[in-house]
C-alpha positions in Angstrom: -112.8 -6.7 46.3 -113.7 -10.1 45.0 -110.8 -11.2 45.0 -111.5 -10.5 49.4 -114.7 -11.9 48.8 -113.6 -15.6 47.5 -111.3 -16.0 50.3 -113.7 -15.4 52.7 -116.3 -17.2 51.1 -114.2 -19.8 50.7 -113.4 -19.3 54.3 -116.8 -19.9 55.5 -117.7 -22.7 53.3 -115.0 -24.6 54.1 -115.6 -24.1 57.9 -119.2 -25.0 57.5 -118.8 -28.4 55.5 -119.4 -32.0 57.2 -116.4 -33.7 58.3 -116.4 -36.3 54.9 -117.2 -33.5 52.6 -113.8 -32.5 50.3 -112.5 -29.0 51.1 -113.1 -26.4 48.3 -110.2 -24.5 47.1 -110.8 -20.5 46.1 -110.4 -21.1 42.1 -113.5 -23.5 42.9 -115.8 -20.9 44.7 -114.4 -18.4 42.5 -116.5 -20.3 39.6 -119.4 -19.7 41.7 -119.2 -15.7 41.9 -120.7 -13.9 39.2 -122.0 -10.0 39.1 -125.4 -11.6 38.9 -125.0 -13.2 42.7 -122.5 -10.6 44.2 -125.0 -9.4 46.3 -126.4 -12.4 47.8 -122.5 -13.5 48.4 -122.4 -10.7 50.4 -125.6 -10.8 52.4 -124.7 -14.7 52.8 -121.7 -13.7 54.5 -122.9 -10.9 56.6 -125.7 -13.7 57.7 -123.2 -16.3 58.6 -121.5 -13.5 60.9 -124.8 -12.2 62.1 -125.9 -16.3 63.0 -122.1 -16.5 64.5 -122.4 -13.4 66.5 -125.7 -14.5 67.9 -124.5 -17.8 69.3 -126.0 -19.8 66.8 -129.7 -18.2 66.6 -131.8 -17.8 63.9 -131.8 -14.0 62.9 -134.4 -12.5 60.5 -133.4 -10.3 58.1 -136.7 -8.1 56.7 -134.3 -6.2 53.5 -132.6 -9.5 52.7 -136.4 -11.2 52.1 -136.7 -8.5 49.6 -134.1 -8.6 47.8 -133.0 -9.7 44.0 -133.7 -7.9 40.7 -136.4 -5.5 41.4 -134.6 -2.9 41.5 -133.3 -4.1 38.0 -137.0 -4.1 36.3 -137.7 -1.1 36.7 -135.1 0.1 34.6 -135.2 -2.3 32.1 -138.9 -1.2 31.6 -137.9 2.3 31.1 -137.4 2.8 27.3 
């Protein structure tokens, strides 16, 4: 899966860069995925295909405001 993941996100970056910028390579972005930002690799992909699918308009995205480690604290608070 993140192996699916790189290439894609590689994918997008790439296609998203200016003109003058270099062009990442997946060994590159794959540097950049951790398990710690899986999630918001994700959600940043699903948003560029949202924001491609809309024609280029800014869509709002209520769950993805709240996301992050929340859900993480309150299990680490448990003892």
């Amino acid at each position: 899966m993140i192996k699916n993941i790189r290439w894609l996100f590689t994918l997008l970056l790439n296609e998203g860069r200016a003109d003058e910028e270099p062009e990442l390579t997946e060994q590159q972005v794959g540097k950049l995925i951790h398990v710690g930002n899986l999630n918001q690799i994700k959600g940043s992909i699903i948003n560029a295909f949202a924001y491609g699918a809309t024609g280029g308009e800014e869509t709002t995205d209520e769950a993805g405001a709240s996301e992050g480690n929340e859900g993480n604290m309150t299990s680490a608070q448990e003892n």
